[in-house]
MARFI-578320 format. One record per residue (C-alpha): residue number from 1; x, y, z; residue in one letter. Coordinates in steps of 0.05 Angstrom, whole numbers, plus 5000, padded with zeros to 4 digits. Layout:
BEGIN
{site NUM,{X,Y,Z},"A"},
...
This chain:
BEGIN
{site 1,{2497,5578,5766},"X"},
{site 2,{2539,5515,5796},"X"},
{site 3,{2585,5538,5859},"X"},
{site 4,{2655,5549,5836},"X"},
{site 5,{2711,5509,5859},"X"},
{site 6,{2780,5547,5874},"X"},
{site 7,{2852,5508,5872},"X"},
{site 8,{2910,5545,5876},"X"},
{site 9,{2957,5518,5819},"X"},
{site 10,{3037,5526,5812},"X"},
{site 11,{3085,5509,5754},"X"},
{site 12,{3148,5505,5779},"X"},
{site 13,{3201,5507,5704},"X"},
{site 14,{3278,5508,5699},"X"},
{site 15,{3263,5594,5682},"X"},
{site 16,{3211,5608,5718},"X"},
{site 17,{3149,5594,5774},"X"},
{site 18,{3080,5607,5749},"X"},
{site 19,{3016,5611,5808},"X"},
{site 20,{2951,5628,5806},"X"},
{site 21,{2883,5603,5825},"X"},
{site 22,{2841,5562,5777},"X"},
{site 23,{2764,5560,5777},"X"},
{site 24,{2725,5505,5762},"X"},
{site 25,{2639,5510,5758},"X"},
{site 26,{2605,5530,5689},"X"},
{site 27,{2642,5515,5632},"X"},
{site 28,{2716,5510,5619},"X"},
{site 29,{2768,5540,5681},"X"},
{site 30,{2787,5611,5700},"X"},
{site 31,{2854,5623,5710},"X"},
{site 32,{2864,5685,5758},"X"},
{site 33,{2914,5721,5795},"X"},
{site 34,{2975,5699,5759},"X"},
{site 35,{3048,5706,5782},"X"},
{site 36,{3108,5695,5755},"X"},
{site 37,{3175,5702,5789},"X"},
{site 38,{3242,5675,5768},"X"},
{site 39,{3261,5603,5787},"X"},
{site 40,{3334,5613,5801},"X"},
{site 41,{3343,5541,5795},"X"},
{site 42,{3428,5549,5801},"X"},
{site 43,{3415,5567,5863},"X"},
{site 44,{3396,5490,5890},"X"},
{site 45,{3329,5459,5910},"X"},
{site 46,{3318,5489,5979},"X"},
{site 47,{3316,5564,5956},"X"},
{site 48,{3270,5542,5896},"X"},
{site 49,{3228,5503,5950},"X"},
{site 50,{3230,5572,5995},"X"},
{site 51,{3215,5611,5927},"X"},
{site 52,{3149,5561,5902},"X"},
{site 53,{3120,5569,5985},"X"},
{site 54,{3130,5643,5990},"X"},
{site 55,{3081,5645,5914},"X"},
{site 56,{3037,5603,5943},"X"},
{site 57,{3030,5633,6009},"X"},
{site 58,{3015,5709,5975},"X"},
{site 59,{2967,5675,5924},"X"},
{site 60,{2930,5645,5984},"X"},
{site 61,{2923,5712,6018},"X"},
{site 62,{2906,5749,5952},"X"},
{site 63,{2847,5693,5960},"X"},
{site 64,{2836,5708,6027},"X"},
{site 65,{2824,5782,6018},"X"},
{site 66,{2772,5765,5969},"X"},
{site 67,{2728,5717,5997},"X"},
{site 68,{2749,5656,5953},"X"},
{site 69,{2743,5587,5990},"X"},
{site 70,{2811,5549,5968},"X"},
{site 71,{2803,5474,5961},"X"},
{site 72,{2882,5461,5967},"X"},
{site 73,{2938,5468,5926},"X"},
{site 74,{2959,5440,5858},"X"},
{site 75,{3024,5432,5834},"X"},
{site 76,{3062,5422,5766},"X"},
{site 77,{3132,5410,5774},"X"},
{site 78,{3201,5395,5732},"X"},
{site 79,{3227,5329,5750},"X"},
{site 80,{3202,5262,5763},"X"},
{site 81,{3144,5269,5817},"X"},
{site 82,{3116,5213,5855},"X"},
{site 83,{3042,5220,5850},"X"},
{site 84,{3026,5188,5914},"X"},
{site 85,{3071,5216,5950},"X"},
{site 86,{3090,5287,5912},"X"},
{site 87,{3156,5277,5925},"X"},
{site 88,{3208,5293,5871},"X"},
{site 89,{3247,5228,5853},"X"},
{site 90,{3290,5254,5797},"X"},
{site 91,{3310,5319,5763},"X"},
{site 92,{3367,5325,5711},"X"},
{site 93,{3413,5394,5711},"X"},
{site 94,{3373,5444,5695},"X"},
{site 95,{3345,5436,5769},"X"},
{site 96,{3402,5429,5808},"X"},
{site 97,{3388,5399,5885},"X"},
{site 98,{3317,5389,5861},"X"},
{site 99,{3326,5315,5866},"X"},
{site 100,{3295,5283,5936},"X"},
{site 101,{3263,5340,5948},"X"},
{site 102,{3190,5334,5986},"X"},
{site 103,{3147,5380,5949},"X"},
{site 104,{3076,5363,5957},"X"},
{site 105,{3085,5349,6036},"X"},
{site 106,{3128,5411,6048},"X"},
{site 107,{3073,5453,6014},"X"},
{site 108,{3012,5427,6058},"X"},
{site 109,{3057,5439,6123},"X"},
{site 110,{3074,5497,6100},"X"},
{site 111,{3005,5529,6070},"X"},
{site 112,{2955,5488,6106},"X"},
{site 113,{2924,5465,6055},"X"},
{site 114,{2922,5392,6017},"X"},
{site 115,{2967,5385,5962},"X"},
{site 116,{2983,5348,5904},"X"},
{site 117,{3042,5346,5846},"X"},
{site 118,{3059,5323,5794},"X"},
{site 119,{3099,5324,5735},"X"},
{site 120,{3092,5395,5692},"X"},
{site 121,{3087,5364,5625},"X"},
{site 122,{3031,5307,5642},"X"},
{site 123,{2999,5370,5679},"X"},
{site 124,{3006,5413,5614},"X"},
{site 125,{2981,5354,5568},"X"},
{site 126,{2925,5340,5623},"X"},
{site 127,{2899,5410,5611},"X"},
{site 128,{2913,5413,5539},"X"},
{site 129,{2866,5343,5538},"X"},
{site 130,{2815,5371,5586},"X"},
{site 131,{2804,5435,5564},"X"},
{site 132,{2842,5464,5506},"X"},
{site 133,{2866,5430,5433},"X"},
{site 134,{2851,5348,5450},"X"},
{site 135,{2778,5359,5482},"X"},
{site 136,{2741,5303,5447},"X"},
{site 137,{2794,5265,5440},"X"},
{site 138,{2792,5196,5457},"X"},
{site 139,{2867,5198,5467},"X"},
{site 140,{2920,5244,5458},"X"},
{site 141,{3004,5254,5445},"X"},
{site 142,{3024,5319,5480},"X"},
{site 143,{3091,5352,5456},"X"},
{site 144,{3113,5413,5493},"X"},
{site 145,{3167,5438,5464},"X"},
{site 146,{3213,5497,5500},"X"},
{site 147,{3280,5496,5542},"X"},
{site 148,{3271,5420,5541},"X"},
{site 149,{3222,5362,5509},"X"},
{site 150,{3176,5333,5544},"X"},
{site 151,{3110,5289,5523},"X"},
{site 152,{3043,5252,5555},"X"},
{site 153,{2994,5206,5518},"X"},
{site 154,{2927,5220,5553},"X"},
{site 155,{2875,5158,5540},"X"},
{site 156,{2808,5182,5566},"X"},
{site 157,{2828,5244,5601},"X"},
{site 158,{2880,5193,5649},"X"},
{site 159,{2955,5212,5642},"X"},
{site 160,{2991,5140,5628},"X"},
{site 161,{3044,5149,5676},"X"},
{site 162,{3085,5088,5674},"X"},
{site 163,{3117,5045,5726},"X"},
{site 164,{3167,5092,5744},"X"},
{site 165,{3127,5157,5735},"X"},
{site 166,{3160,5175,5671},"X"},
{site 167,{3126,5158,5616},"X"},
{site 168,{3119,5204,5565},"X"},
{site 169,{3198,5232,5563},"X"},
{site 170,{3197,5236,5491},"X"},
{site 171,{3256,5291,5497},"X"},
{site 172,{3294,5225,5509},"X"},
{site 173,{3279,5181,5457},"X"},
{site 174,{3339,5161,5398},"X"},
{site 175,{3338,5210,5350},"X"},
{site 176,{3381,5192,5287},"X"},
{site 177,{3393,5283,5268},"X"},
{site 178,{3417,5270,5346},"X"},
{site 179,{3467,5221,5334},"X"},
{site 180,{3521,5222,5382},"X"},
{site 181,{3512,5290,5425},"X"},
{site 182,{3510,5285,5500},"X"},
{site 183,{3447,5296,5535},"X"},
{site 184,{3434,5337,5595},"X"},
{site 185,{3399,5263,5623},"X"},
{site 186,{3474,5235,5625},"X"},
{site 187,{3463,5195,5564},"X"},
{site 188,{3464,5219,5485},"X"},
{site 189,{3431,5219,5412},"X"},
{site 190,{3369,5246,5446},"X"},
{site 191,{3315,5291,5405},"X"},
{site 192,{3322,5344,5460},"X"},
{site 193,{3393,5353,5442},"X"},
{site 194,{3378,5382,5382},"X"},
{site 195,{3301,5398,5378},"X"},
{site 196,{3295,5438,5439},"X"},
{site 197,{3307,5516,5446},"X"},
{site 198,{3389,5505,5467},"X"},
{site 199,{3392,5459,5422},"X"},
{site 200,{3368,5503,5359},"X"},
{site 201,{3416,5552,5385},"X"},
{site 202,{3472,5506,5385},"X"},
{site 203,{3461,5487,5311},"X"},
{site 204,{3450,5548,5292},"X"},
{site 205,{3521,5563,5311},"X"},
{site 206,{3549,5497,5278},"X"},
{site 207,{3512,5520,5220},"X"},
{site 208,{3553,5583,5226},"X"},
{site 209,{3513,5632,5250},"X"},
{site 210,{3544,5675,5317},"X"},
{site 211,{3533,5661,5386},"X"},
{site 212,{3516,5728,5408},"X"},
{site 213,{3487,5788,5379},"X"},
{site 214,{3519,5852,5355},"X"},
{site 215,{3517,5875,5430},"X"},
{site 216,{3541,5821,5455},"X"},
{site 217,{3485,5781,5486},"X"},
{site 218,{3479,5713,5479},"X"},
{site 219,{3425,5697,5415},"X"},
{site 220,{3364,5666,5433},"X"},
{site 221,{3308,5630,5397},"X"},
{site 222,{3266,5684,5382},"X"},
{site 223,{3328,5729,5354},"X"},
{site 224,{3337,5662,5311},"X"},
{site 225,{3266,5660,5278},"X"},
{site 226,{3268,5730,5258},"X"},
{site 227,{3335,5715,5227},"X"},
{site 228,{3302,5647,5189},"X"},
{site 229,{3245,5696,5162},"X"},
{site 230,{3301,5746,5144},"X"},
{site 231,{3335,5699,5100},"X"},
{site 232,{3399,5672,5155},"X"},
{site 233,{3404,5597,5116},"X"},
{site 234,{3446,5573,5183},"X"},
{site 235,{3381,5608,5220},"X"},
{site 236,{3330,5560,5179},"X"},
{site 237,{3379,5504,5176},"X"},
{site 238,{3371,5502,5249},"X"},
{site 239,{3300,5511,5250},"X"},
{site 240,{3292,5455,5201},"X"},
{site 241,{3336,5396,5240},"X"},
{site 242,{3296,5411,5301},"X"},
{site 243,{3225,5410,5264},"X"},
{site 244,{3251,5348,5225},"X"},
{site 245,{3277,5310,5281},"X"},
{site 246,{3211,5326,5324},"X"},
{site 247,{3164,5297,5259},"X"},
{site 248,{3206,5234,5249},"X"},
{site 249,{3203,5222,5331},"X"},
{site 250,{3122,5235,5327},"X"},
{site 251,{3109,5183,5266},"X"},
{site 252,{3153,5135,5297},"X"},
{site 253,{3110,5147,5366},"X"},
{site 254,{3047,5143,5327},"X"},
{site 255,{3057,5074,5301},"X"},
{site 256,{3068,5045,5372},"X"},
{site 257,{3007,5088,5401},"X"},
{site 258,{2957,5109,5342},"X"},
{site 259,{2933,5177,5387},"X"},
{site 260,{2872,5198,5360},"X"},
{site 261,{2910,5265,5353},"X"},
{site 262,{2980,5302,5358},"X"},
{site 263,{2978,5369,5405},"X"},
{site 264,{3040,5408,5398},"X"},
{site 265,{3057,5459,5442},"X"},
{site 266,{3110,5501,5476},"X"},
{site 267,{3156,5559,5453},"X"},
{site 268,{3196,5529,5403},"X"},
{site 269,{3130,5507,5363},"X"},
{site 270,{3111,5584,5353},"X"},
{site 271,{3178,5578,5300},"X"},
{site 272,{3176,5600,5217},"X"},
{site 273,{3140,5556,5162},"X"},
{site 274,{3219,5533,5167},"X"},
{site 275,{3203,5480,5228},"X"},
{site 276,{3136,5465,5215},"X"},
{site 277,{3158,5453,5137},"X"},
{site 278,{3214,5405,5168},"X"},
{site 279,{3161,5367,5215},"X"},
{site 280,{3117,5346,5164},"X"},
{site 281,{3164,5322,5125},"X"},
{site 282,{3197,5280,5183},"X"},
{site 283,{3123,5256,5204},"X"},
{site 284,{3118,5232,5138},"X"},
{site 285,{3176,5199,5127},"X"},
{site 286,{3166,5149,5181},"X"},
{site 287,{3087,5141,5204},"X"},
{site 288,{3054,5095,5164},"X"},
{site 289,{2994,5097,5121},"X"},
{site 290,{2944,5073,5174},"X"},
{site 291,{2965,5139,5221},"X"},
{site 292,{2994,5190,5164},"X"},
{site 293,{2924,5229,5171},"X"},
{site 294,{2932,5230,5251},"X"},
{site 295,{2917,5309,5262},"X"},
{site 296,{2979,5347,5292},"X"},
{site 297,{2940,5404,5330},"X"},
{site 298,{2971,5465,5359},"X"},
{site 299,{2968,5471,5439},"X"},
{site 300,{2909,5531,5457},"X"},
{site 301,{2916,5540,5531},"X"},
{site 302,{2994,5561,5535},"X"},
{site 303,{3015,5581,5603},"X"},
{site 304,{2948,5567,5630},"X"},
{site 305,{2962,5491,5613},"X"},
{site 306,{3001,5469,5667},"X"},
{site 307,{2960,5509,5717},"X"},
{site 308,{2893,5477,5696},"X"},
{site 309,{2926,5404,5690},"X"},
{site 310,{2961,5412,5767},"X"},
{site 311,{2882,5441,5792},"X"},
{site 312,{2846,5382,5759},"X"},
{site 313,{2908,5327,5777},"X"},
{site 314,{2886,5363,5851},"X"},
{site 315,{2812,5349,5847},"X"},
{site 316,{2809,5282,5809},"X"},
{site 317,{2873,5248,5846},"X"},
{site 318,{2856,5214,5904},"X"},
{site 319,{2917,5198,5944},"X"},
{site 320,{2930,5229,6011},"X"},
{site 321,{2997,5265,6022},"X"},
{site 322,{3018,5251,6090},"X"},
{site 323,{3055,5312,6126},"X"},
{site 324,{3134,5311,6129},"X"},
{site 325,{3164,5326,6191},"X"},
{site 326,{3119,5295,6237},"X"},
């Protein structure tokens, strides 16, 4: 039996921070040792900084304790990361004071280990090409689907990152059901606006459904499925103009790239026949006939996807992060 490999992996999102250690040797990864704590990303970058050391810090000594030689320490992070340097170079609203901030460098100071980040979607679609719903795939168009949009085409298991290490933002692309509503980027008419989990919820309640439920809490996506599959027409309407808008996005995407397949993942793409209906029928309306057969797969790793992409973007990246403060 091959020697296993150990990387500690992180995925830092707008709701939450996600570590564990990933094991690489026969076969696909083991994920073990997961944690998940809140992000409390209101509360600025620094504290979320403090927060995604302290996780990696207790993973590394749940490592310790049992013998496991670490490698370093992968990251998968919200924002715009700099791959050679880890550094975050942009991050819209939902993480405040995330902008600037030096993640991979802080990390290796503060854990002692090497590090490298990057960007949690191209780490999600890296593992989802790797090792889950794209292996075999000569290339791939990742969708992950939740709080926000976010997207990677993966052309023989290499993220295309683009000049500016944001290719892939398909959350941000002109979407025609989007017409006109602001964006949390600063700009408007994006898919996320209206495809994405707030988004759903905000149709929902143009479509006349109610913003909270009969306690008082503030609806969410899941309470909005269950009332699609009850029979709530505002509830599938919603469902619908997201799933729509994310098929017509995803046929115009496939005539410019021609993936050899389509892996959906995410929250929002666990919603009713309603969505997936909607997508099929947006896919169709705009791919043509050489990629109207292009196989839209759903995502199999989940969680684990960000954490496998980060370990292997850690093992198969071969810049050197130089220290901060020295």
């Amino acid at each position: 039996m091959a020697e296993k490999i150990a990387v500690i992996a992180v995925d830092i999102g707008g709701t939450k921070i996600a570590a564990g250690i990933v094991l690489f040797g026969d076969g696909a990864p083991q994920v073990v040792q997961v944690t998940q704590v809140p992000t409390h990303a209101a509360a600025g970058g620094p504290q979320v900084l403090a927060t995604v050391i302290q996780q990696v810090l207790t993973t590394k000594k749940a490592a310790q304790s049992q013998g496991i030689e670490l490698r370093g320490v992968g990251i998968s992070s919200a924002g715009v990361i700099n791959p050679l340097t880890g550094d975050v170079t942009f991050a819209n609203e939902i993480m405040p004071g995330w902008t600037g901030t030096k993640l991979a460098s802080e990390v290796q100071v503060a854990s002692g280990l090497p590090t490298k980040a990057l960007n949690d979607v191209h780490a999600h679609a890296l593992g989802e090409a790797r090792w889950g719903a794209g292996k075999g795939s000569a290339s791939c168009l990742v969708m992950a689907v939740g709080t926000g949009i976010g997207g990677a085409f993966i052309v023989d298991n290499h993220i295309l990152r683009g000049a500016h290490d944001v290719a892939g933002c398909i959350g941000h692309v002109l979407c025609a059901e989007a017409a006109d509503k602001p964006c949390a980027c600063g700009r408007s008419s994006h898919l996320e606006t209206v495809a994405a989990g707030p988004g759903i919820i905000n149709s929902y309640v143009e479509f006349g459904g109610s913003a909270t439920l009969e306690d008082g809490t503030p609806i969410n996506g899941a309470d909005i499925d269950k009332r699609a599959l009850a029979g709530d027409e505002a509830a599938q309407r919603a469902e619908a103009r997201s799933g729509y808008a994310i098929g017509t996005v995803l046929g115009s995407m496939c005539n410019m790239l021609d993936p050899h397949a389509i892996v959906l993942s995410g929250s929002v793409a666990q919603c009713t026949f309603y969505w997936h209906e909607a997508l099929a029928q947006g896919f169709a309306s705009q791919a043509m006939d050489p990629v109207a057969q292009t196989p839209i797969l759903e995502g199999k790793l989940g969680g684990n996807a960000p954490l496998i992409g980060a370990a292997e973007n850690f093992l198969t990246l071969g810049y050197v992060i130089e220290p901060a403060g020295e």
